[in-house]
C-alpha positions in Angstrom: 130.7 97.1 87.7 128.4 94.9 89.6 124.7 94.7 88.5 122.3 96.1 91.2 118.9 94.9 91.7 116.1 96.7 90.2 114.6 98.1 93.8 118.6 99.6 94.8 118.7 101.0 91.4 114.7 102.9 91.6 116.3 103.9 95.3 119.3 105.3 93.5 117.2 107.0 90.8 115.0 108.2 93.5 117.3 110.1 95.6 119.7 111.9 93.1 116.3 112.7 91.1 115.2 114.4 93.9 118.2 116.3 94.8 117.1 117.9 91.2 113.8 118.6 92.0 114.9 120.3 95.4 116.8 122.4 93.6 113.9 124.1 91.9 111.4 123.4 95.1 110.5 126.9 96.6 112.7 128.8 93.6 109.5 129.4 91.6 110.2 127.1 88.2 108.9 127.8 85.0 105.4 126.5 84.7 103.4 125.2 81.5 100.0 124.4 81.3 99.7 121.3 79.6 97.3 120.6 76.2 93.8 119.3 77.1 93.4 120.8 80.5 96.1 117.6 82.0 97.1 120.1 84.3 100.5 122.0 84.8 104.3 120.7 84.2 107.3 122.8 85.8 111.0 122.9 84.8 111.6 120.8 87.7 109.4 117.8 86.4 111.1 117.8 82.9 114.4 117.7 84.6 113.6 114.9 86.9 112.2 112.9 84.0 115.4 113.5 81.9 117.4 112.2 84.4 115.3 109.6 85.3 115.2 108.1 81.5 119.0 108.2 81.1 119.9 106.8 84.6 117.5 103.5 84.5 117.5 103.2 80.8 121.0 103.1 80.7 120.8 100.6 83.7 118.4 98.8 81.7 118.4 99.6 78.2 116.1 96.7 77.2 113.3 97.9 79.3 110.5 99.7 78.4 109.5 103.2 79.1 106.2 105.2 80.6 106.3 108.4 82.3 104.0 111.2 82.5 106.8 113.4 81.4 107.9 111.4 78.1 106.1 111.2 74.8 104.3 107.3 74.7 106.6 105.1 72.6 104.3 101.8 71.7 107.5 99.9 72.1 106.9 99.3 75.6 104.2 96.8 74.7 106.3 94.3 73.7 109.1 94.7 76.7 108.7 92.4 79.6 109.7 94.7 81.8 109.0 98.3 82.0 109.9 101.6 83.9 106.6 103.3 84.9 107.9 106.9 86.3 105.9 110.1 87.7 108.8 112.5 87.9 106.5 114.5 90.3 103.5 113.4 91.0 101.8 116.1 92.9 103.1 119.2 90.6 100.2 121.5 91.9 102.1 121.0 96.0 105.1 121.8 94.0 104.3 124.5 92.7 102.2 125.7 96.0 105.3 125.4 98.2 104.0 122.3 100.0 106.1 119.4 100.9 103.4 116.7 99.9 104.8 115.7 96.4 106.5 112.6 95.7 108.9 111.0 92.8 106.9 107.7 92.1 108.9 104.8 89.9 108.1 101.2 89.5 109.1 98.4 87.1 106.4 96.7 86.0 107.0 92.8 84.5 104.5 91.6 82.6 102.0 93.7 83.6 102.4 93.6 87.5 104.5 95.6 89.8 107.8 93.9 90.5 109.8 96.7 92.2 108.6 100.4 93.9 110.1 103.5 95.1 108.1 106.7 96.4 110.2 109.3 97.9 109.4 113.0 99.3 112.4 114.7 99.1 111.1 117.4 100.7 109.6 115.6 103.8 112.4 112.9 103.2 110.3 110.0 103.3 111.3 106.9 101.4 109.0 104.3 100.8 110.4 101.2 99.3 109.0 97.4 98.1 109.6 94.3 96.0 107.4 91.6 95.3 107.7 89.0 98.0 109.8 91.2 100.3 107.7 93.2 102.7 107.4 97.3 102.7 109.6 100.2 104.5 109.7 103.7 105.0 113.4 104.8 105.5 114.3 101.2 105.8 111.6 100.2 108.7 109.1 97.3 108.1 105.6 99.3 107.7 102.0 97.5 107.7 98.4 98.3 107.0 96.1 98.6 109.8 93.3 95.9 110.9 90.4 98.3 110.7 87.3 96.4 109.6 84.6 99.1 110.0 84.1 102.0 107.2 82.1 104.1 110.0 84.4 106.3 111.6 87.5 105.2 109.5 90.2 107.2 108.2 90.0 107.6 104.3 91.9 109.7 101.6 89.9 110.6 98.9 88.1 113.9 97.3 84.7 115.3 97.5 83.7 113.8 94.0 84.0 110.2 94.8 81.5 110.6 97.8 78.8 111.3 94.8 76.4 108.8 95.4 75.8 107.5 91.8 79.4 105.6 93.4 78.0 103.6 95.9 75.0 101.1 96.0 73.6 102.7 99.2 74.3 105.8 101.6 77.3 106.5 101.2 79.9 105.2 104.3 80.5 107.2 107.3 84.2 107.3 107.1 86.4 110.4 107.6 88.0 112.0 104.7 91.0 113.5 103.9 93.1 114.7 101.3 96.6 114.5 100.2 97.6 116.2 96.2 99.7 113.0 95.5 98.0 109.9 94.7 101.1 108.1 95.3 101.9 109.6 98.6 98.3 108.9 99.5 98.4 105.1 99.0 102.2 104.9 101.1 100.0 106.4 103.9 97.5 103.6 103.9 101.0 101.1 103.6 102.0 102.7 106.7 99.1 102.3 109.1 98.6 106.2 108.9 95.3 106.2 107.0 92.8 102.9 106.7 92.3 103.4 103.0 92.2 105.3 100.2 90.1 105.5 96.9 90.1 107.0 93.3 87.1 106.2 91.5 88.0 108.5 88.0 90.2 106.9 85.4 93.6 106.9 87.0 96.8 107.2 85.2 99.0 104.3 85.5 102.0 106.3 86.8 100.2 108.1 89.8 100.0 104.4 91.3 101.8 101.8 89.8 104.3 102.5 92.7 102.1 102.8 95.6 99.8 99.7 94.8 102.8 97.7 95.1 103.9 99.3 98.5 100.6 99.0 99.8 100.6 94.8 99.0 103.6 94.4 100.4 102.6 96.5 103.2 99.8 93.5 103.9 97.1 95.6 102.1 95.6 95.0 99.2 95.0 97.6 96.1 92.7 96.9 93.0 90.9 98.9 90.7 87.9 100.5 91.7 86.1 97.4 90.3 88.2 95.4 92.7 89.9 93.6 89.9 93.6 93.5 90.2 95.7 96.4 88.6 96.9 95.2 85.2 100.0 97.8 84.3 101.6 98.8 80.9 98.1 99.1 79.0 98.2 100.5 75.6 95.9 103.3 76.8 98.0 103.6 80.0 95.3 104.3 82.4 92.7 101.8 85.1 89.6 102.0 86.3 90.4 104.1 89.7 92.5 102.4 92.7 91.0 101.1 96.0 93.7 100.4 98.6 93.8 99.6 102.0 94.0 97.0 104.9 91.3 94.7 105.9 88.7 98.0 105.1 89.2 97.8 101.2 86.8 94.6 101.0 84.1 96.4 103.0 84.5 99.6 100.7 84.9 97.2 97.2 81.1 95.9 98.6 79.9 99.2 99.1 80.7 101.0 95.3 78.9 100.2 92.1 81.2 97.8 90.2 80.9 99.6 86.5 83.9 102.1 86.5 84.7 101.8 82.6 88.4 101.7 81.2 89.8 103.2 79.8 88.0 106.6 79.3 86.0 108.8 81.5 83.3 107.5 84.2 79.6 107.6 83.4 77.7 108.2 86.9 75.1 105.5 87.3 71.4 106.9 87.4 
């Protein structure tokens, strides 16, 4: 059998995993609440990520392994190359019935995205990219738009990070909205839909470790809320929130307070 590249194997992954997950969309899976208030896992996400671990680890069985669904394994430090895997990112749209919630895999090599996949089954949206090679949504070349302003610009983000111990003045007159996946969220600022988007909490490494990549390829650019570049495969696998977008994310990098810790929760300024 033929080896397949990393980005036709995550698009392979991607599209029988979801097949799983659309068997228990709308068919009310079990639900769990997970320890220290992380929020709720379904039936549907533990059966994505078991399928996801066999299929690319099998594919790959010297990479190394990070998924919100899996146990951590310290091994993955010492791979080069490592699988970095939301098997639903976006569980509370799940569970809600909405169609906003995405399977989000990556390899990371070295600590930078190498190959991305995000895919909506239910909206059947796939958004695909490798480094050097450009961005698509079901195979179409996508780009970020050219909007320079912040006033009147179209942002994803949530009420908290418009607190203004964020930001070193007023806070910018853009418009917001929302979207429950994070990953989702940056492949609509990769398509030109939305101008930018921004987390400014501590942001686990497998809500965006797909998306950051589309969004570069894309033309965009997407750095941690300090605007340093997003290092991936930490030991504590979280960074200090994502700012993504087109030629707005340097006006909104100026505009925030540059001292988002990591890892570990944010201390407002003031």
């Amino acid at each position: 059998m033929p080896v397949i590249n990393d980005l036709t194997l995550l698009e392979q992954a991607a599209q029988e995993a979801g097949d799983i997950a659309l068997r228990h969309f709308r068919a009310d899976p079990q639900v769990w609440e997970k320890d220290n208030a992380a929020g709720p896992v379904t039936e549907a996400d533990l059966a994505v990520d078991r399928y996801l671990r066999d299929k690319l680890l099998t594919a790959r069985p010297g990479n190394g392994w990070l998924s919100e669904e899996t146990e951590d394994d310290a091994d993955r430090l010492s791979a080069d190359h490592v699988f970095i895997i939301d098997p639903i990112d976006g569980t509370r749209a799940f569970i809600d019935h909405s169609e906003d919630w995405a399977l989000s895999l990556a390899v990371a090599e070295r600590g930078a995205i190498s190959a991305a996949v995000v895919y909506l089954p239910a909206r059947g949206l796939l958004y695909r990219a490798a480094r050097g090679r450009g961005a698509t949504l079901n195979g179409a070349p996508i780009t970020v738009t050219g909007t320079q302003d912040a006033t009147g610009a179209e942002v994803l983000t949530t009420k908290p990070n418009l607190a203004p111990g964020f930001w070193r003045g007023p806070v910018p007159g853009f418009r917001r909205s929302f979207r429950t996946s994070l990953a989702y969220r940056l492949c609509l600022v990769a398509e030109g839909r939305f101008d930018a988007m921004l987390t400014l909490r501590p942001t686990w490494e497998w809500d965006v470790a797909a998306g950051s990549l589309i969004v570069a390829e894309a033309g965009g650019t997407a750095t941690d809320g300090n605007g340093g570049p997003a290092r991936f495969n930490n030991p504590h696998p979280q960074i200090a929130g994502m700012v993504a977008g087109g030629a707005l994310h340097g006006a909104l990098i100026g505009e925030l307070r540059r001292d988002l810790s990591q890892p570990g929760p944010f201390t407002l300024p003031g």
